[in-house]
TORPA-4810 file (N, C-alpha, C, O; in nm, 3 decimals):
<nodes>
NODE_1_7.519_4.523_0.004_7.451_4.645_0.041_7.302_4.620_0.062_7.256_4.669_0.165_X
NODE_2_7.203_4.540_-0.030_7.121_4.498_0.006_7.079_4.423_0.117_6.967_4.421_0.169_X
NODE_3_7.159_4.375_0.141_7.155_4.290_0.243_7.140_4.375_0.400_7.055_4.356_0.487_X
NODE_4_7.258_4.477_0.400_7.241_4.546_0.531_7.114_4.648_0.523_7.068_4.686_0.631_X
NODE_5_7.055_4.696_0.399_6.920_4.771_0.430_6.832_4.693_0.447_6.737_4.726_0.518_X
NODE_6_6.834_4.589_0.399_6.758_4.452_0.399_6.744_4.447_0.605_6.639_4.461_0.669_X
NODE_7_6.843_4.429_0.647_6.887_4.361_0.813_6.846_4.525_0.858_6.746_4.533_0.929_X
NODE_8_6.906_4.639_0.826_6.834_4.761_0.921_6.711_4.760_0.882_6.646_4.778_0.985_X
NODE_9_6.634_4.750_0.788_6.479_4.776_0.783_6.381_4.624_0.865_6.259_4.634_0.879_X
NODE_10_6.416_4.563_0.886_6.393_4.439_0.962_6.401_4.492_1.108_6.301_4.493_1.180_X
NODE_11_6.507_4.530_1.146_6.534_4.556_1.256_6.445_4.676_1.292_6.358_4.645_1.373_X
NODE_12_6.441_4.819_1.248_6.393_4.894_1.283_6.230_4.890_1.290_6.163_4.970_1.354_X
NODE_13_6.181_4.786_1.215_6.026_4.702_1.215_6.001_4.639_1.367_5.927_4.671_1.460_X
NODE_14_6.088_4.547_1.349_6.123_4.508_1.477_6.076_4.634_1.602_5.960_4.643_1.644_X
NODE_15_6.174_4.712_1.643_6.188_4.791_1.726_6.006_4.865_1.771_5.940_4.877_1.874_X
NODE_16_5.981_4.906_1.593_5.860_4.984_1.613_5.746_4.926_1.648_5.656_4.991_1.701_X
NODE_17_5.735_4.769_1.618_5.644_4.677_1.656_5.653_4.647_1.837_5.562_4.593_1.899_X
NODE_18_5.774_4.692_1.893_5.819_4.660_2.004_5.765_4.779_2.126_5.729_4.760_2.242_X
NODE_19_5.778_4.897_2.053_5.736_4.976_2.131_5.581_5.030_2.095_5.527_5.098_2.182_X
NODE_20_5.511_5.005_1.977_5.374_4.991_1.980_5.322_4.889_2.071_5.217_4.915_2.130_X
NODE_21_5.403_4.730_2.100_5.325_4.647_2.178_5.342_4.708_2.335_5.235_4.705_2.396_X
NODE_22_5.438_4.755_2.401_5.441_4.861_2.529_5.315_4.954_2.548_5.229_4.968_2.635_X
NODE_23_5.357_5.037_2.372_5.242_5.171_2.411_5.077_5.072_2.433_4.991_5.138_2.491_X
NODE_24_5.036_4.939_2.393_4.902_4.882_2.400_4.899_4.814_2.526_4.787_4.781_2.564_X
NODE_25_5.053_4.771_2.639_4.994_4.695_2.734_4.906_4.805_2.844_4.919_4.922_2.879_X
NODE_26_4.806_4.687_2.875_4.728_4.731_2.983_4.786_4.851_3.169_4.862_4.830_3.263_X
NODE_27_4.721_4.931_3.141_4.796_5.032_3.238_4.715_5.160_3.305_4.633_5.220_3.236_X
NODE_28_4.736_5.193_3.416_4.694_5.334_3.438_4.780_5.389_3.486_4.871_5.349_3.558_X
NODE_29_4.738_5.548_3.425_4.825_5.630_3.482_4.756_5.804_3.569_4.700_5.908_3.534_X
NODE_30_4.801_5.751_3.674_4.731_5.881_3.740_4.834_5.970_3.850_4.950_5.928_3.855_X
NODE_31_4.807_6.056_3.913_4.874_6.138_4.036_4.770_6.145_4.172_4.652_6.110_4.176_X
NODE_32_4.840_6.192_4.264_4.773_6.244_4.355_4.691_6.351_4.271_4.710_6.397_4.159_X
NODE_33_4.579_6.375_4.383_4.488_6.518_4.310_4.371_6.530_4.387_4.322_6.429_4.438_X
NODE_34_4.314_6.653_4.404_4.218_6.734_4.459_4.076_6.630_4.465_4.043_6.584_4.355_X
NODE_35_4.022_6.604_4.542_3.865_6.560_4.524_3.798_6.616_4.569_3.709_6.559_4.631_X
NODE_36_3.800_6.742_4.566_3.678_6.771_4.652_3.589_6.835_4.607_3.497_6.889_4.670_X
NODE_37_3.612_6.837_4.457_3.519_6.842_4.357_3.395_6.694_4.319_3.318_6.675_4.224_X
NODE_38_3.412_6.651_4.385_3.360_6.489_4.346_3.388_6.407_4.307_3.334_6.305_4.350_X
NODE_39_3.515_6.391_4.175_3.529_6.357_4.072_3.707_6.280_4.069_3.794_6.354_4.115_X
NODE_40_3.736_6.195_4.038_3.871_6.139_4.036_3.911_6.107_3.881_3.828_6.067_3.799_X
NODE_41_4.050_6.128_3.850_4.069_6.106_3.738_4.179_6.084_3.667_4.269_6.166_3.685_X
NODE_42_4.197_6.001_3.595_4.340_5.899_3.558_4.364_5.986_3.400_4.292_6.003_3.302_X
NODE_43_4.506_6.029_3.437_4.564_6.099_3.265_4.560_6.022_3.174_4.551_6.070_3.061_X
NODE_44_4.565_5.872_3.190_4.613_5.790_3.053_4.571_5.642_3.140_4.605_5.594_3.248_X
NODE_45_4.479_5.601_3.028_4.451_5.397_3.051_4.451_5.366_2.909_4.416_5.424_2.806_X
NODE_46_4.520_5.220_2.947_4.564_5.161_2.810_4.444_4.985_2.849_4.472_4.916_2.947_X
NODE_47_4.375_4.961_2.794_4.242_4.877_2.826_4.269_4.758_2.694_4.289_4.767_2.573_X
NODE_48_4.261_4.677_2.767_4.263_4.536_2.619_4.130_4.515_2.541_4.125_4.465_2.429_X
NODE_49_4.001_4.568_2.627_3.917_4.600_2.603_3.797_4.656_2.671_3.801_4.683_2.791_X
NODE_50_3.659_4.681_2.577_3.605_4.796_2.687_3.613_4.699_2.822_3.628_4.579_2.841_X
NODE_51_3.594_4.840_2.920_3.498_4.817_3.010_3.524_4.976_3.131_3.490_5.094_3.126_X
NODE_52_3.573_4.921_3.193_3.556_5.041_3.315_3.696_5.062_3.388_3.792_4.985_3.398_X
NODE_53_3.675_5.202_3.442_3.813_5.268_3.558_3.730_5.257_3.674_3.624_5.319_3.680_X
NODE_54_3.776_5.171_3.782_3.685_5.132_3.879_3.791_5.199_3.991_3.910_5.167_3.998_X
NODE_55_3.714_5.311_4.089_3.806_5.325_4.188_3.735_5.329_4.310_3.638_5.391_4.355_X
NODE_56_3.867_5.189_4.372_3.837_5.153_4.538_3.895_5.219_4.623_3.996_5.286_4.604_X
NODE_57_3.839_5.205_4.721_3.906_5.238_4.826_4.009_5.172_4.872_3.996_5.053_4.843_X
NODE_58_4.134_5.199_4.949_4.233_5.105_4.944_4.335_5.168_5.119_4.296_5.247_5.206_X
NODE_59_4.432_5.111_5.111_4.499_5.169_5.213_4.665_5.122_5.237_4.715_5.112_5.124_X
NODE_60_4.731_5.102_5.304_4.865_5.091_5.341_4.869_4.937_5.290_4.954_4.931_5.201_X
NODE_61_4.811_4.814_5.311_4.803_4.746_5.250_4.764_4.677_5.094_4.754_4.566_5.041_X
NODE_62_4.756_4.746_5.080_4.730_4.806_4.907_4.634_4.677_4.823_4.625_4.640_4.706_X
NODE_63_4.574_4.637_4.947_4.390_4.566_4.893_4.312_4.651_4.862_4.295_4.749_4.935_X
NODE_64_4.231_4.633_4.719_4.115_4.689_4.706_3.983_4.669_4.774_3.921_4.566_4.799_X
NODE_65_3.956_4.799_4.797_3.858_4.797_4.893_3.700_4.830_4.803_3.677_4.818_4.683_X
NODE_66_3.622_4.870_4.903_3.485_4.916_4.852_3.468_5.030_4.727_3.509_5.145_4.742_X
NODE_67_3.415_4.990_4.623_3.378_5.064_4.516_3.362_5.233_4.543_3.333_5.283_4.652_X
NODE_68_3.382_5.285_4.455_3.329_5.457_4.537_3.315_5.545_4.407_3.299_5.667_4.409_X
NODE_69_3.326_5.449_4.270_3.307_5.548_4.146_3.374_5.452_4.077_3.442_5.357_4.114_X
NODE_70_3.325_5.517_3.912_3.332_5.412_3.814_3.345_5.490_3.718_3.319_5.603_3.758_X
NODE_71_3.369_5.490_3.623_3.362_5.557_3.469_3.400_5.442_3.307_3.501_5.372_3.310_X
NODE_72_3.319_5.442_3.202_3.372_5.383_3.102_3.475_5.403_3.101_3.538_5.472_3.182_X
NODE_73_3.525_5.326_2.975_3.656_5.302_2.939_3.691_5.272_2.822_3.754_5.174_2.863_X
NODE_74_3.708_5.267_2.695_3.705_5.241_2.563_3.860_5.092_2.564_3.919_5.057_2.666_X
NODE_75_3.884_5.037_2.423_3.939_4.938_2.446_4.061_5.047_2.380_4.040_5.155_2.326_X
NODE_76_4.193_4.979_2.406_4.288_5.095_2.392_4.304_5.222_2.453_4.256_5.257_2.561_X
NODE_77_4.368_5.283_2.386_4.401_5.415_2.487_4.318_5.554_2.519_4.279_5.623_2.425_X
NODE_78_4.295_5.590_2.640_4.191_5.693_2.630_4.304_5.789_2.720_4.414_5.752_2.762_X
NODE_79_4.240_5.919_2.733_4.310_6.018_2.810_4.201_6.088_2.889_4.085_6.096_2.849_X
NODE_80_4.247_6.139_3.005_4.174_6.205_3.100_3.990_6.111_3.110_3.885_6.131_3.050_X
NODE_81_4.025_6.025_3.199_3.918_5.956_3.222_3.880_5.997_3.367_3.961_5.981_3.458_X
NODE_82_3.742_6.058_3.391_3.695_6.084_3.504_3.571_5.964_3.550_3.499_5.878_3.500_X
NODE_83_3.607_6.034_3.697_3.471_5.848_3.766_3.397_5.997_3.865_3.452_6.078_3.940_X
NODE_84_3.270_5.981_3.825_3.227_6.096_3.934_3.244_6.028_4.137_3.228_5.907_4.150_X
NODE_85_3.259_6.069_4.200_3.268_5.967_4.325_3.143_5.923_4.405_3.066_6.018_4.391_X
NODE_86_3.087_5.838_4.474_2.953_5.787_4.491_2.986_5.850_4.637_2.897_5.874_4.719_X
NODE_87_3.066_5.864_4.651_3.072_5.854_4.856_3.200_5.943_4.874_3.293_5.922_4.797_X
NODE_88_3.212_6.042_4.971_3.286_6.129_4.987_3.405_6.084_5.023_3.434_6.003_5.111_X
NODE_89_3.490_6.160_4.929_3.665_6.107_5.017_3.700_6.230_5.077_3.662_6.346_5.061_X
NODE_90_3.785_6.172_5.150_3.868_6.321_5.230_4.027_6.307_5.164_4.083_6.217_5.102_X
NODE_91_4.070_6.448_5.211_4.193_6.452_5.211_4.259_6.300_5.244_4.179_6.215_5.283_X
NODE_92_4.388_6.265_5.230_4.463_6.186_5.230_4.426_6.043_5.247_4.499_5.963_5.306_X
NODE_93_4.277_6.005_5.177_4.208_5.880_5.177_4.341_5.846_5.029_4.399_5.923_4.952_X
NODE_94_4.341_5.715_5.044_4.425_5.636_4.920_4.322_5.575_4.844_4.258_5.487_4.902_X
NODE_95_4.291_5.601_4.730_4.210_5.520_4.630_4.300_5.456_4.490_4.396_5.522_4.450_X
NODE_96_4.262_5.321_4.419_4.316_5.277_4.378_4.217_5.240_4.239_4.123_5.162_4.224_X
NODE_97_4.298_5.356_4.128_4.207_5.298_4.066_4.239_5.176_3.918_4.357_5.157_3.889_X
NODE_98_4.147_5.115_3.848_4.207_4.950_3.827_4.116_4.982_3.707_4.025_5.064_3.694_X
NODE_99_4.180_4.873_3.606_4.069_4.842_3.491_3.992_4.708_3.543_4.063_4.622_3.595_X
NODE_100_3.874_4.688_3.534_3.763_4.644_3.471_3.762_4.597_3.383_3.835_4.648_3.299_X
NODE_101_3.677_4.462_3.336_3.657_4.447_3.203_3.482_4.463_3.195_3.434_4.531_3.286_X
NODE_102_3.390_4.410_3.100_3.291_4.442_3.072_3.276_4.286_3.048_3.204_4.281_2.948_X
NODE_103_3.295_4.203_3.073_3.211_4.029_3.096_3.186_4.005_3.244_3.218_4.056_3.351_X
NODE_104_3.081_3.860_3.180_3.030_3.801_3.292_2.910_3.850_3.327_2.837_3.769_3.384_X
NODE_105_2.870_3.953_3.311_2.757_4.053_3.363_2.635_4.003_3.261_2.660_3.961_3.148_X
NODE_106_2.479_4.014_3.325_2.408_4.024_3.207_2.370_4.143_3.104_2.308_4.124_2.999_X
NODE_107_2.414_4.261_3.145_2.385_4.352_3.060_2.495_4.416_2.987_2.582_4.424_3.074_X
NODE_108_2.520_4.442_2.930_2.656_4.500_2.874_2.655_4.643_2.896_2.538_4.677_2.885_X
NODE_109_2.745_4.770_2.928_2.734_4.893_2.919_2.674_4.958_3.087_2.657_5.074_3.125_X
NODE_110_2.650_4.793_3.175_2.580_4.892_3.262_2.724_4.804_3.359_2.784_4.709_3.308_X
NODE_111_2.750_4.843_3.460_2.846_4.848_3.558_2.816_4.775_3.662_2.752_4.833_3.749_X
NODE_112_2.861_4.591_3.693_2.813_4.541_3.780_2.851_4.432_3.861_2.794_4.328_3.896_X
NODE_113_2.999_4.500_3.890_3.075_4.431_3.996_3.025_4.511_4.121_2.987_4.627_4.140_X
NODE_114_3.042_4.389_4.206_3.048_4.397_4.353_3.161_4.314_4.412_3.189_4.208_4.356_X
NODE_115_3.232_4.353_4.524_3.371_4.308_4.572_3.367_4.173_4.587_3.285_4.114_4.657_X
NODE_116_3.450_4.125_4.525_3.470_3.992_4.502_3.436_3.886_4.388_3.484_3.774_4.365_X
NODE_117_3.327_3.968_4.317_3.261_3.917_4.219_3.282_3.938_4.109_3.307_4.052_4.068_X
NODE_118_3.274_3.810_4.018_3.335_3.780_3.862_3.265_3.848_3.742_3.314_3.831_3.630_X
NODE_119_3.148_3.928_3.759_3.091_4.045_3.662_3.169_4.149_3.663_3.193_4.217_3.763_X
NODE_120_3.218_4.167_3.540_3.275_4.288_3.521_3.414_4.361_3.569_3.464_4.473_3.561_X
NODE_121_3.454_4.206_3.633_3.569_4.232_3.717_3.676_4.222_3.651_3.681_4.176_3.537_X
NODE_122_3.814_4.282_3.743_3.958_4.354_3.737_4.009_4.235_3.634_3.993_4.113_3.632_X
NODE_123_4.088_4.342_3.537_4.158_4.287_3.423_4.279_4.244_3.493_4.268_4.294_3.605_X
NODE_124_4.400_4.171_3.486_4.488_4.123_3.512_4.591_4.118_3.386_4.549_4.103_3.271_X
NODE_125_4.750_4.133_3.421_4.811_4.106_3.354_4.955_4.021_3.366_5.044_4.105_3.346_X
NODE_126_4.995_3.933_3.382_5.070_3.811_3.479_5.022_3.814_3.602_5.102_3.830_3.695_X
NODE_127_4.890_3.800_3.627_4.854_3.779_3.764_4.842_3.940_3.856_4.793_3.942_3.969_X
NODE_128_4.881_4.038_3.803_4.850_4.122_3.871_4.778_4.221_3.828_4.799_4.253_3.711_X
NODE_129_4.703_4.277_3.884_4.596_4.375_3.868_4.631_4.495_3.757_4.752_4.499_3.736_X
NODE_130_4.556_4.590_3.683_4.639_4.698_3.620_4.545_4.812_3.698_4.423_4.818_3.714_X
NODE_131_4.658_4.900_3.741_4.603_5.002_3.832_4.701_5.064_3.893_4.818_5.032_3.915_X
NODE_132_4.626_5.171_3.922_4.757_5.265_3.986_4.656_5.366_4.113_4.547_5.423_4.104_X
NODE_133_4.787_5.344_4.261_4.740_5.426_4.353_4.760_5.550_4.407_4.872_5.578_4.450_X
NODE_134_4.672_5.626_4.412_4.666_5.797_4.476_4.619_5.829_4.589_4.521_5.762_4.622_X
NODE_135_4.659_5.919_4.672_4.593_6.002_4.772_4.513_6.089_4.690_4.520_6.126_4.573_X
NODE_136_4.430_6.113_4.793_4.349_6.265_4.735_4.401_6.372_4.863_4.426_6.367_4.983_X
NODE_137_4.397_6.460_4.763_4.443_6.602_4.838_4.334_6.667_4.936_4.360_6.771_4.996_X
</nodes>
């Protein structure tokens, strides 16, 4: 008898360690949504550590494009993260927005990637980007 509470409490450790390491991988989560308030904004990012919700511009080919807003990002999970927008989107522009990390840069806290460049740039997770893409309404 010991033995099997012994093997279910193992197991169910197991399990909960399994789906805490899910709820921490790196991720965004957003919808289509309105901009024409200025402002873009992801329900849920899961960040390995600080840095930023960087959103590009993007399109049918689903390359990131030119910067257009930015917002912190805490390490772990945050909710409702807004990026005010630098440059106007329209209706049915596709933006893509990505984590960031916060190295490489000389200042810490201030925001200073430019496309292509290794400050502050896109977190990866087996090689692919973490981010998720929207139209704006």
């Amino acid at each position: 008898m010991k033995i099997l509470t012994l093997t279910t409490a193992i197991a169910i450790l197991g399990t909960g360690a399994a789906f805490a390491q899910d709820a921490m991988t790196p991720m965004v989560e957003a919808a289509d949504q309105d901009v024409s308030n200025g402002v873009v904004s992801a329900t849920r990012i899961v960040a390995p550590a600080n840095g930023w919700m960087v959103v590009h511009r993007t399109d049918a080919e689903m390359q990131p494009g030119p910067v257009v807003g930015y917002a912190p990002i805490r390490m772990g999970e945050t909710s409702d993260v807004a990026a005010i927008l630098t440059e106007e989107v329209a209706s049915g522009d596709m933006l893509m927005l990505m984590v960031h990390g916060e190295e490489g840069g000389e200042t810490t806290g201030a925001f200073e990637y430019t496309l292509g460049a290794t400050e502050d740039g896109p977190i990866r997770v087996d090689e692919e980007l973490v981010m998720a893409t929207i139209t704006a309404q």
